[in-house]
DRENLOKE-475376 format. One record per residue: residue in one letter; x, y, z of N, C-alpha, C in turn; residue number from 1. Coordinates in steps of 0.02 Angstrom, whole numbers, plus 32768, in hexadecimal, padded with zeros to 4 digits. Last residue first. Layout:
! DRENLOKE-475376
  rest   n_u   n_v   n_w  ca_u  ca_v  ca_w   c_u   c_v   c_w   nr
     a     X     Y     Z     X     Y     Z     X     Y     Z  NUM
...
***
This chain:
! DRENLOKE-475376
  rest   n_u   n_v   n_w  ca_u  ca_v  ca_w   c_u   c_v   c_w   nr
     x  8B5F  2B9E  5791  8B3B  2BE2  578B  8B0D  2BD5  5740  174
     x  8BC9  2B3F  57AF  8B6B  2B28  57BC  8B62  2B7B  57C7  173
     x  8C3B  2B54  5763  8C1F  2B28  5740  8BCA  2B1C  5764  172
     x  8C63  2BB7  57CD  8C4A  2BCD  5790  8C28  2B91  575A  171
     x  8CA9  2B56  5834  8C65  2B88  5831  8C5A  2B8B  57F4  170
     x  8D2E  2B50  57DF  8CF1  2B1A  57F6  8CA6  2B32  5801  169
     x  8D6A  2BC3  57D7  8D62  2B95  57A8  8D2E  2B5D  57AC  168
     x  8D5F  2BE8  5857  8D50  2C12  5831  8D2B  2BE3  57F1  167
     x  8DC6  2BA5  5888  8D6E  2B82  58A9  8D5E  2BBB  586F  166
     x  8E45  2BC2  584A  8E1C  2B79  584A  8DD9  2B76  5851  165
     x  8E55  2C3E  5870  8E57  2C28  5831  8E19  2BEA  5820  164
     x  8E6B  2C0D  5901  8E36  2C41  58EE  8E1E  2C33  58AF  163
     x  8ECF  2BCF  58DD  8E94  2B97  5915  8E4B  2BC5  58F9  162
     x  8F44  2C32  58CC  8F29  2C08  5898  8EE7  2BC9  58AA  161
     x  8F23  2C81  5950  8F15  2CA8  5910  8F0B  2C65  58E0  160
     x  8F04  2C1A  59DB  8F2C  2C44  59C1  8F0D  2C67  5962  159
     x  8E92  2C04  5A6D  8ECD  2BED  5A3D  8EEE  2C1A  5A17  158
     x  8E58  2C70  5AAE  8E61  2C45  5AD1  8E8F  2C08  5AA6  157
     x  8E2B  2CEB  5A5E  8E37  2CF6  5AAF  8E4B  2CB1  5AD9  156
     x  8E06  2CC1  59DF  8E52  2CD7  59E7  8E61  2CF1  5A32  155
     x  8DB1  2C5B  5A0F  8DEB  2C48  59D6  8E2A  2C77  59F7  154
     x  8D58  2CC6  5A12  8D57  2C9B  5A49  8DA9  2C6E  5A3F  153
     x  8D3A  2D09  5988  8D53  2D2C  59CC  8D71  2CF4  5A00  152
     x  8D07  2C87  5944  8D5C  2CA9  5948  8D5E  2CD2  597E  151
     x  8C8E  2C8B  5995  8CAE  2C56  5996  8D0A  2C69  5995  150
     x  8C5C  2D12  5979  8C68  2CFD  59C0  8CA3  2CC0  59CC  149
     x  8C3D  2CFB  58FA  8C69  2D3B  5909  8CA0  2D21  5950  148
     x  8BD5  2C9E  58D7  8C4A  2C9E  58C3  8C6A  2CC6  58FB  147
     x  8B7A  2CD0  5931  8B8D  2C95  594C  8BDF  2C8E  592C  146
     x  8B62  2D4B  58D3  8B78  2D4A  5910  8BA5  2D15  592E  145
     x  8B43  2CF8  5854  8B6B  2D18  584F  8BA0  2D23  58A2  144
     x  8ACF  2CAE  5893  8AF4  2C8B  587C  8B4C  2CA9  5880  143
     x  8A66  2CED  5910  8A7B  2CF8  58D3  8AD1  2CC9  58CF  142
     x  8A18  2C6E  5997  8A58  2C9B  5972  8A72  2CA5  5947  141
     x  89DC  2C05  59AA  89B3  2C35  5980  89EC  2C87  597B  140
     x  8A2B  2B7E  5992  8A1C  2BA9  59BF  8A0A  2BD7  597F  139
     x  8A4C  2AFF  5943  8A2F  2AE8  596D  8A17  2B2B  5986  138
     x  8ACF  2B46  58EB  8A9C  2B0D  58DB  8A5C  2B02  5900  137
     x  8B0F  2BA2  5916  8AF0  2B9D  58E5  8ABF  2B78  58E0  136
     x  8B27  2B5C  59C2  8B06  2B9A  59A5  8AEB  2B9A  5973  135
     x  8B72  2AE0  5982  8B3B  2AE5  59B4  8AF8  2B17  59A7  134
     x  8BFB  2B14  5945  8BBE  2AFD  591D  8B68  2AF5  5944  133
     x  8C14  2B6C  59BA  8C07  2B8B  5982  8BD2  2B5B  5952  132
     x  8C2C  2AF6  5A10  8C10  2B12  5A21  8BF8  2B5E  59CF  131
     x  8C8D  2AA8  59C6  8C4A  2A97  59E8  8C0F  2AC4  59EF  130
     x  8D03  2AEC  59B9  8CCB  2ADC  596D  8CA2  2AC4  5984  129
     x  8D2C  2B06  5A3D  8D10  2B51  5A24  8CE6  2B33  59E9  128
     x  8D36  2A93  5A49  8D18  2AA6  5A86  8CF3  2ADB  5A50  127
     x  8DAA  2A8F  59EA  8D74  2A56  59E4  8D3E  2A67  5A19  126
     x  8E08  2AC9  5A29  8DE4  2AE3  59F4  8DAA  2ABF  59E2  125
     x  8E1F  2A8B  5AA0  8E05  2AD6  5AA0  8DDB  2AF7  5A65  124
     x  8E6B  2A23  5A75  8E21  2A2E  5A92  8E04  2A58  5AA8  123
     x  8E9A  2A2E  59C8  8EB2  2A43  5A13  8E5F  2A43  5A3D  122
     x  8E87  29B3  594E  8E86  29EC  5966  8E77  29F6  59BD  121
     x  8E9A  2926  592E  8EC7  2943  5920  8EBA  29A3  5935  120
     x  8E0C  28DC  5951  8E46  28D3  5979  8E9D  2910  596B  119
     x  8DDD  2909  58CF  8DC3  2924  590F  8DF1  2928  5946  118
     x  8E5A  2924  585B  8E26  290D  5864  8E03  2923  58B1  117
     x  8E8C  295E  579B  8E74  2981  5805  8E42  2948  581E  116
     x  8E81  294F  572C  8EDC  295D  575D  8EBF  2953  579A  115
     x  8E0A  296F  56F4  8E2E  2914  56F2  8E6E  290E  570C  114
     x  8DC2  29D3  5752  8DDE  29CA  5720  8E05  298F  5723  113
     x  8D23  29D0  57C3  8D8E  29EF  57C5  8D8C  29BE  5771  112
     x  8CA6  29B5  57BD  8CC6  29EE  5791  8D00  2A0A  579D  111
     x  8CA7  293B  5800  8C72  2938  57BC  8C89  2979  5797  110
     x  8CC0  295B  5877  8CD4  2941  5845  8CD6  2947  580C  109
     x  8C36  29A6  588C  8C8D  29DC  5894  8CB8  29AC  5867  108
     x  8BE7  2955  5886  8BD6  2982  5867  8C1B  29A5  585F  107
     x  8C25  28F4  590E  8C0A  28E0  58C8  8BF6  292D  5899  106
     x  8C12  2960  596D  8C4D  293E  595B  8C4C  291E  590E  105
     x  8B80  2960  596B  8BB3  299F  5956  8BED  2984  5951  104
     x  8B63  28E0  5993  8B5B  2906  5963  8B82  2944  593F  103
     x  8B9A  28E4  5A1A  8BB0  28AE  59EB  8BAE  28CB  59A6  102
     x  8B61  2959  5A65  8BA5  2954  5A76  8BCC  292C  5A19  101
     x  8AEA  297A  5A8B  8AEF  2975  5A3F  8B39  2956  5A20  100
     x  8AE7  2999  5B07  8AB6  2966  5B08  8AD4  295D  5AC6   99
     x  8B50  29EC  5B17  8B6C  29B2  5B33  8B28  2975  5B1F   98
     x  8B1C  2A59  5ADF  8B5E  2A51  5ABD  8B6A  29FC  5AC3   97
     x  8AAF  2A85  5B31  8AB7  2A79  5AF2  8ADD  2A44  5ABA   96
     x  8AF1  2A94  5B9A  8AC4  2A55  5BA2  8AC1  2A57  5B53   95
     x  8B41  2B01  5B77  8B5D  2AD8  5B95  8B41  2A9D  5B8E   94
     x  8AE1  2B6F  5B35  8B11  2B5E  5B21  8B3F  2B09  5B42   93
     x  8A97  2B75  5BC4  8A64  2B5A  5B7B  8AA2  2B3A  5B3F   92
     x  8ADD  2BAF  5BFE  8ABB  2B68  5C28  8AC9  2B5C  5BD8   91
     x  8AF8  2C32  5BCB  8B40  2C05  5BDE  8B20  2BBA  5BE9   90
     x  8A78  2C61  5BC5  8AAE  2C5E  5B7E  8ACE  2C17  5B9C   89
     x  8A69  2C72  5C45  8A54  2C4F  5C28  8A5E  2C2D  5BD5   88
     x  8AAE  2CC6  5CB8  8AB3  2C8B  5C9D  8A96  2C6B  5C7C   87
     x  8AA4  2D55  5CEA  8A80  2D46  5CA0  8AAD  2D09  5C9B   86
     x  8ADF  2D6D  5D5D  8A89  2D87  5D58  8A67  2D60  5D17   85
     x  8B4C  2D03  5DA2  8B33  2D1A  5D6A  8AEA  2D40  5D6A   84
     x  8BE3  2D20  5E1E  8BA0  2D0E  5E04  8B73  2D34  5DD6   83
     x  8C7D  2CD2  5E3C  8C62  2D0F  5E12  8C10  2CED  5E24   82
     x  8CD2  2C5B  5E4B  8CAF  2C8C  5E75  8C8A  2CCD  5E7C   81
     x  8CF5  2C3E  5DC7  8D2E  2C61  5DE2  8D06  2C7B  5E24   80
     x  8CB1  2C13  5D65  8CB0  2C4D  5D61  8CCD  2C6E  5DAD   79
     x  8CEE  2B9D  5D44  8D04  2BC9  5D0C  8CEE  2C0B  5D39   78
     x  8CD2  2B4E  5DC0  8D13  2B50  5DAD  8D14  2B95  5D81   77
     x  8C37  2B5B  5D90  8C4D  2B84  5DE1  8C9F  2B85  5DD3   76
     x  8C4B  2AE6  5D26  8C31  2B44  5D1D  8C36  2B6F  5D51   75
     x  8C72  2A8F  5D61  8C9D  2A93  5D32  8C8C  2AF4  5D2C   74
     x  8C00  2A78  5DBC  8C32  2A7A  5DDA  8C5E  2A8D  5D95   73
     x  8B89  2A4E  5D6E  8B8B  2A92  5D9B  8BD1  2A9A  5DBE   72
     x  8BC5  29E1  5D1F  8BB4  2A25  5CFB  8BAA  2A5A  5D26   71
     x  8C32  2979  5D7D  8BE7  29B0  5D5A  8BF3  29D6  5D49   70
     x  8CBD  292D  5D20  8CAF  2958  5D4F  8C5B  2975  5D5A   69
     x  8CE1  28C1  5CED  8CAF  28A2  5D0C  8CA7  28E6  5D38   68
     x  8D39  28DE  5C71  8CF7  28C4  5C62  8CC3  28C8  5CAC   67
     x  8D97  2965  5C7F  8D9E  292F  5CAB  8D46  291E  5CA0   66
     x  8D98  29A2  5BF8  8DE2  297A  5C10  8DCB  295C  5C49   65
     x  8D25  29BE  5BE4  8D32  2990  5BB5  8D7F  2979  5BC2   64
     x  8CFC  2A16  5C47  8CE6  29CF  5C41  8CEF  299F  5C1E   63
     x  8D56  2A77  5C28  8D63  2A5E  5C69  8D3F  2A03  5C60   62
     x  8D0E  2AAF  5BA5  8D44  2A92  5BB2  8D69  2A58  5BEC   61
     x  8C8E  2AD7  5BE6  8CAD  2A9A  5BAE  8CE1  2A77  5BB2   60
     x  8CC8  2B2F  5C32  8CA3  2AF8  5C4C  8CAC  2AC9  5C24   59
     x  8CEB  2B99  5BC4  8D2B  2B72  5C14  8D0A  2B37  5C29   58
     x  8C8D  2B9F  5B77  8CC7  2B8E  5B61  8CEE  2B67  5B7B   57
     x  8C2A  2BE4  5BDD  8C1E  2BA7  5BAB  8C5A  2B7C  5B8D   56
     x  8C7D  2C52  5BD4  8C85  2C2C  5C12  8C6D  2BED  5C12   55
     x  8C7C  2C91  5B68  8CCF  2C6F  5B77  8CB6  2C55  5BB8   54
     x  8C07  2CAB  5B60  8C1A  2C73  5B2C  8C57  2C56  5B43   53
     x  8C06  2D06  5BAC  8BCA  2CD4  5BC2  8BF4  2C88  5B94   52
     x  8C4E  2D5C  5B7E  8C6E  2D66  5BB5  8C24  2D13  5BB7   51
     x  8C02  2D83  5B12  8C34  2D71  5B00  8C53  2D4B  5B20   50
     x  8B95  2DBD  5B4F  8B86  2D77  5B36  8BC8  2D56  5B39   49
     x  8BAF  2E23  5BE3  8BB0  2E13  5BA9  8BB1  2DD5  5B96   48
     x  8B7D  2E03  5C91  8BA3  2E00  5C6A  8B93  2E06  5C07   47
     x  8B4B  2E34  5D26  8B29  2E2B  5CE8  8B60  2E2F  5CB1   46
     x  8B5D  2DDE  5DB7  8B6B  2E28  5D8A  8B58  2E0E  5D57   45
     x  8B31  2DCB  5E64  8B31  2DBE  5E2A  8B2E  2E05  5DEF   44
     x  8B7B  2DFC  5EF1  8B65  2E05  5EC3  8B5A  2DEC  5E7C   43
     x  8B98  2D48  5F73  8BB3  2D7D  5F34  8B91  2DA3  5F08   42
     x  8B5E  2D25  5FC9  8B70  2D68  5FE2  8B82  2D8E  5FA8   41
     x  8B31  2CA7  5F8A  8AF3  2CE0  5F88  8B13  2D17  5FA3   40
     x  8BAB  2C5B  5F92  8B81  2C64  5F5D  8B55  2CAC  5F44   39
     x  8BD4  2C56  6021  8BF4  2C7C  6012  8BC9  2C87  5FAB   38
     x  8B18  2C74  6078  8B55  2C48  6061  8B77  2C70  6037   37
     x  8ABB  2C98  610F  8ACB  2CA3  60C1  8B12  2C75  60BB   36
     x  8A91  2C6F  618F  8A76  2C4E  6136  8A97  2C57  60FA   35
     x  8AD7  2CCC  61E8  8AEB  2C78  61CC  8ACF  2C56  6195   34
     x  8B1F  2D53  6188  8AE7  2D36  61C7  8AED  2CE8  61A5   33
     x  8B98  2DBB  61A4  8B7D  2D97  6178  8B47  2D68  61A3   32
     x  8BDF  2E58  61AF  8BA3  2E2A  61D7  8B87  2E01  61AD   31
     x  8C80  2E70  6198  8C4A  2E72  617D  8C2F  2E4D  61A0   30
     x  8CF9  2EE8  61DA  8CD8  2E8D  61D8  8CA1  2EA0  61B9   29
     x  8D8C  2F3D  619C  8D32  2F2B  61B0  8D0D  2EFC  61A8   28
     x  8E09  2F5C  61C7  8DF7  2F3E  61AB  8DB7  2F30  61C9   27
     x  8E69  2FF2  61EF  8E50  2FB9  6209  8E1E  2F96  61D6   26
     x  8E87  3065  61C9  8EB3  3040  61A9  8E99  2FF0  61D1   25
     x  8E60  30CA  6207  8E3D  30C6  61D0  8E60  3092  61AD   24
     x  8EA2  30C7  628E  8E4D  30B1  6298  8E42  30A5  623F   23
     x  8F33  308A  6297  8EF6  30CE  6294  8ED2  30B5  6269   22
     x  8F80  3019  6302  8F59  301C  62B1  8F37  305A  62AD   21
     x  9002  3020  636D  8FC1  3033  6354  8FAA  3035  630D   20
     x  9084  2FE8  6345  9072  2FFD  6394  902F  2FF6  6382   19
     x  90EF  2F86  62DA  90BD  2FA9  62DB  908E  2FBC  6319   18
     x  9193  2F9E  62BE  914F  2F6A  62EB  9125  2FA8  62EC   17
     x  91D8  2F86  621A  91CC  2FA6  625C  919C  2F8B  628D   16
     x  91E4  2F80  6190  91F1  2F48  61DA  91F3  2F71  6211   15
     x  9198  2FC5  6132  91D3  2FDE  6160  91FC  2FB1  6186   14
     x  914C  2F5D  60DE  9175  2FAB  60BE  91A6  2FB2  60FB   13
     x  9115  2F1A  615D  911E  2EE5  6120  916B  2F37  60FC   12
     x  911C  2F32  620C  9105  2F46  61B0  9131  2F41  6186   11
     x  90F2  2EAC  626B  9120  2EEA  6265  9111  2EFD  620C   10
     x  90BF  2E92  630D  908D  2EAB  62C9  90C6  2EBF  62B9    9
     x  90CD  2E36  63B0  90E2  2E5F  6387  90C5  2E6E  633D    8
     x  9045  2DE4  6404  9084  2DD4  63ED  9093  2E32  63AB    7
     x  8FDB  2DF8  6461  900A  2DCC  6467  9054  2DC0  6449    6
     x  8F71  2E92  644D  8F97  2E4E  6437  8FD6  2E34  6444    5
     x  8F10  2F09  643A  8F25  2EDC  6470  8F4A  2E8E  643B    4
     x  8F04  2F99  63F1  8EFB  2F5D  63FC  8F1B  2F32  6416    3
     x  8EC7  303C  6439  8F01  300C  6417  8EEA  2FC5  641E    2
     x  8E65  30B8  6402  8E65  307E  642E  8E99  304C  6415    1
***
């Protein structure tokens, strides 16, 4: 059955005009019914922690360059229109991080070395020593793990000597 239209189709590879689409090259509407929203159409997937921590990470982050964003809006940013089966690491990490925000700042101080001060590290990294000291301290997450994750996180989002660094810091609350 050809399709009816007003104006010329020509293909992108040939430039040619295109007469007829065959049938298997047509594109299939989906029946979406009016309640649902573009939120609930999306499968939620079950992600690794790791993958929970870097999104804890992006939110953090996001909220600590623009102060007045929410927290449900900074975490829909990180996860990109994705949806989670297992958000709860990522909440607990986030509210965590932001109710203790002052403290942990004070404690991270309290162990850069008489060269480093808070203001003097990248806010990524200061995101990632938040959140690592957070963990140790405050979460029923083996200690060891919580480094592991922290440098992992280090070297997927700053660089090898940042790694060095939180390494160095962690290790003083084990």
């Amino acid at each position: 059955m050809p399709i009816e239209r007003d104006f010329p189709v020509y293909s992108k590879l040939t430039g040619k005009e295109i007469v007829d689409m065959p049938e298997k090259r047509k594109r299939r509407k989906v029946a979406v019914s009016e309640e649902s929203s573009a939120l609930t159409a999306v499968k939620p997937v079950k992600v690794t922690q790791h993958k929970l921590r870097q999104l804890a990470l992006q939110t953090l982050f996001v909220m600590t360059l623009q102060p007045d964003t929410p927290k449900e809006r900074a975490l829909a940013f990180a996860l990109d229109g994705a949806a989670l089966s297992n958000p709860e690491l990522t909440e607990a990490l986030v509210e965590g991080v932001l109710e203790n925000l002052s403290a942990l700042d004070a404690q991270i101080s309290d162990s850069l070395s008489e060269n480093w001060t808070l203001a003097r590290l990248t806010t990524v990294d200061k995101t990632i020593l938040r959140l690592g000291v957070y963990e140790v301290t405050k979460m029923e997450t083996p200690s060891k793990v919580a480094l592991d994750e922290a440098i992992n996180l280090a070297h997927d989002f700053s660089d090898d000597a940042a790694a060095t660094l939180i390494n160095g810091v962690l290790n003083q609350f084990l």
